[in-house]
VOPAGU-2260 file (C-alpha; in pm, 1 decimal, decimal comma):
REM VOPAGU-2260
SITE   aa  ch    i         X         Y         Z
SITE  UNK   A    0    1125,9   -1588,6    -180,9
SITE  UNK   A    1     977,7   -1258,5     -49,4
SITE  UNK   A    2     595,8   -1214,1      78,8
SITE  UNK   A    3     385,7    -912,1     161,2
SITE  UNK   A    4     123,2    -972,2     408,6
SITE  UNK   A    5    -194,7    -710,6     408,1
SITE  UNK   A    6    -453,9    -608,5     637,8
SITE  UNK   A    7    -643,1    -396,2     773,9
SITE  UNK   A    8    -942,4    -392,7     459,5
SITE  UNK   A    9   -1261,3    -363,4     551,3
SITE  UNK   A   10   -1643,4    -197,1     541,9
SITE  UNK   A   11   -1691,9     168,1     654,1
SITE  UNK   A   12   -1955,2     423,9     642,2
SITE  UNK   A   13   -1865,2     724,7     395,9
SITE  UNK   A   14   -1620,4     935,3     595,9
SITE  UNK   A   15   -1492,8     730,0     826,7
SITE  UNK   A   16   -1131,2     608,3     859,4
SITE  UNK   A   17    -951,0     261,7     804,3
SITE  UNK   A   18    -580,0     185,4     818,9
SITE  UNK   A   19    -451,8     -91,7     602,3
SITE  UNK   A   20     -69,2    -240,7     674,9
SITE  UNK   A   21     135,1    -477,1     504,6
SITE  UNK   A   22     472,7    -659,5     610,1
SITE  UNK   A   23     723,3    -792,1     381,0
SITE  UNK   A   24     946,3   -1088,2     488,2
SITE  UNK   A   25    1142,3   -1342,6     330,2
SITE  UNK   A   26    1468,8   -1294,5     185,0
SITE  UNK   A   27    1530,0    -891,4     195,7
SITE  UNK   A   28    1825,2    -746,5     152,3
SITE  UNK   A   29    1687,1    -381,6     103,1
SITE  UNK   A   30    1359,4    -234,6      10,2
SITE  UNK   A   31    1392,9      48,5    -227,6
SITE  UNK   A   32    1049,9     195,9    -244,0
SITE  UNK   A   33     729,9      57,5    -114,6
SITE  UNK   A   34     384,2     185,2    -232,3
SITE  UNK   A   35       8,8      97,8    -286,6
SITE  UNK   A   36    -278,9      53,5    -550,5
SITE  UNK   A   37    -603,1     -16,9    -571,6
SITE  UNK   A   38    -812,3    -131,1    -833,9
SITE  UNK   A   39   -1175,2     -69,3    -874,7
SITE  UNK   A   40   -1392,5    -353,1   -1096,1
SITE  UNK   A   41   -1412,0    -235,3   -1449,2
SITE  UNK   A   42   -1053,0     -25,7   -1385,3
SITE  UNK   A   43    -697,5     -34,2   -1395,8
SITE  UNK   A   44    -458,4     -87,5   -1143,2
SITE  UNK   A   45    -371,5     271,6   -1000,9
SITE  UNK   A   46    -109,7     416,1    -745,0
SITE  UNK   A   47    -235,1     525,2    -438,8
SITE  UNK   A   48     114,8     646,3    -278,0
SITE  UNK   A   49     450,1     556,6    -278,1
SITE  UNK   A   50     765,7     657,7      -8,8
SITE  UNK   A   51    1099,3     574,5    -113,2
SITE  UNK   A   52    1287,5     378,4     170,1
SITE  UNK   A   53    1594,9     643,9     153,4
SITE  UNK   A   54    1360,5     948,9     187,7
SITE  UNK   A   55    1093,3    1082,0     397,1
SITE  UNK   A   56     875,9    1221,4     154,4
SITE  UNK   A   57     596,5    1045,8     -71,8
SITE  UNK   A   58     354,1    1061,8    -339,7
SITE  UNK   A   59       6,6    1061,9    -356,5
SITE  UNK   A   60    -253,9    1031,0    -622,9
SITE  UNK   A   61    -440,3    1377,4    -660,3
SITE  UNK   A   62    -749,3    1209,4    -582,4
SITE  UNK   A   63    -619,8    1103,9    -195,6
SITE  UNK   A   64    -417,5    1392,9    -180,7
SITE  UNK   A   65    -515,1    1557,9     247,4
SITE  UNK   A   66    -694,3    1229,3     307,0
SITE  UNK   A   67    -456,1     933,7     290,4
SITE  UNK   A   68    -124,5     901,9     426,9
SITE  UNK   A   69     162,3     662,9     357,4
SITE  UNK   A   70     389,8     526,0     636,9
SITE  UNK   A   71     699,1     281,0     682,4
SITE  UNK   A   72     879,1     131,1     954,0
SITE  UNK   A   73    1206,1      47,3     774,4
SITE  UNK   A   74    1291,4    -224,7    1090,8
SITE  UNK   A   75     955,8    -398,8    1057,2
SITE  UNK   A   76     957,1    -393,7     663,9
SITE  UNK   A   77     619,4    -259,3     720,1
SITE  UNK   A   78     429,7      29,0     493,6
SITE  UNK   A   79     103,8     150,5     634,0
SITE  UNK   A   80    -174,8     325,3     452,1
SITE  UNK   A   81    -412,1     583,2     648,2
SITE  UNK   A   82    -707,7     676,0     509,1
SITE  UNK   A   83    -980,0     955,8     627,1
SITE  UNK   A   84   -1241,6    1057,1     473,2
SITE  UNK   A   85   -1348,1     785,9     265,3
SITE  UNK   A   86   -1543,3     851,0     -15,4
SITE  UNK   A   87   -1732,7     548,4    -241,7
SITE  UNK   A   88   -1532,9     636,3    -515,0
SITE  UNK   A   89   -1242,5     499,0    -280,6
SITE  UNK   A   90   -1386,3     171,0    -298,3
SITE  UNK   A   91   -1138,5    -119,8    -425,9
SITE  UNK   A   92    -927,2    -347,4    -374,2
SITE  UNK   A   93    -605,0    -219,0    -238,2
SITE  UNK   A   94    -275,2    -332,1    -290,0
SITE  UNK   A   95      52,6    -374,5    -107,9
SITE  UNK   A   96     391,4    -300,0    -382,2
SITE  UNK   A   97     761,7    -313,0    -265,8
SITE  UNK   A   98    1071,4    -266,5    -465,7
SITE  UNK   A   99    1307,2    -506,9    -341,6
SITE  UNK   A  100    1634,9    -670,0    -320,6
SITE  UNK   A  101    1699,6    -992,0    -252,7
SITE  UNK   A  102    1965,3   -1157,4     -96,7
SITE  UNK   A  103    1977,0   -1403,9    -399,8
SITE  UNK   A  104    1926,3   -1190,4    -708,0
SITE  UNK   A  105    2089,0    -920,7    -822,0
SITE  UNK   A  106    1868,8    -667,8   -1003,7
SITE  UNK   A  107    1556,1    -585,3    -764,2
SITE  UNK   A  108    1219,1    -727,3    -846,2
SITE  UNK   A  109     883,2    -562,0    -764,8
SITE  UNK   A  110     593,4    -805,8    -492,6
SITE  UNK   A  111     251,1    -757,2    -462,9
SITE  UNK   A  112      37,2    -819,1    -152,6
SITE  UNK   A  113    -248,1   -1018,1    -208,0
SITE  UNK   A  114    -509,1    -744,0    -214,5
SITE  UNK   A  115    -761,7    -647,8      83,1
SITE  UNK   A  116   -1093,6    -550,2     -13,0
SITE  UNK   A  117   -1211,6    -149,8      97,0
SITE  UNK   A  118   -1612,5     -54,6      66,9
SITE  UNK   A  119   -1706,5     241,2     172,9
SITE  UNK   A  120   -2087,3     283,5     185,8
SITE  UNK   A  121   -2346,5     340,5     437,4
């Protein structure tokens, strides 16, 4: 029904960059928020950031707070993640959430990417 297709994961050295994007497609009729996780082994799924579609602001976790940055382009049903600075501790696997609509159901439902693995280590 609807998809979300990640990438961008990868290896990097501590402090380096790495941009991570994810596309959703299928049957949208409007995307109310999109956002991403991660999840470290042994951990819980967390949220990274988050940008309502209707607003150009967004949320970060206090721990990525000056280092990542969320991004959408609303006509791609794209949401990008940059991240700088990359510690260890930001090591996980990262994960793609939109709020959506379809054109079939009536209440929105929430779709998860598949996950791309992150490692930052030198």
């Amino acid at each position: 029904q609807v998809q979300l297709e990640e990438s961008g994961g990868g290896m990097v050295q501590p402090g380096g960059s790495l941009s991570l994007s994810c596309a959703a497609s299928g049957s949208i009729f409007r995307i109310n928020v999109m956002a991403w996780y991660r999840q470290a082994p042994g951990k819980q799924r967390e949220l990274v950031a988050a940008t309502p579609t209707r607003l150009s602001v967004a949320n970060y976790a206090d721990s990525v707070k000056g280092r990542f940055t969320i991004s959408r382009d609303s006509a791609k049903n794209t949401v990008y993640l940059q991240m700088n600075d990359l510690k260890p501790e930001d090591t996980a696997v990262y994960y793609c959430n939109a709020l959506i609509m379809t054109t079939i159901s009536s209440q929105p439902k929430n779709y998860w990417g598949q996950g791309t693995q992150v490692t930052v280590s030198s």
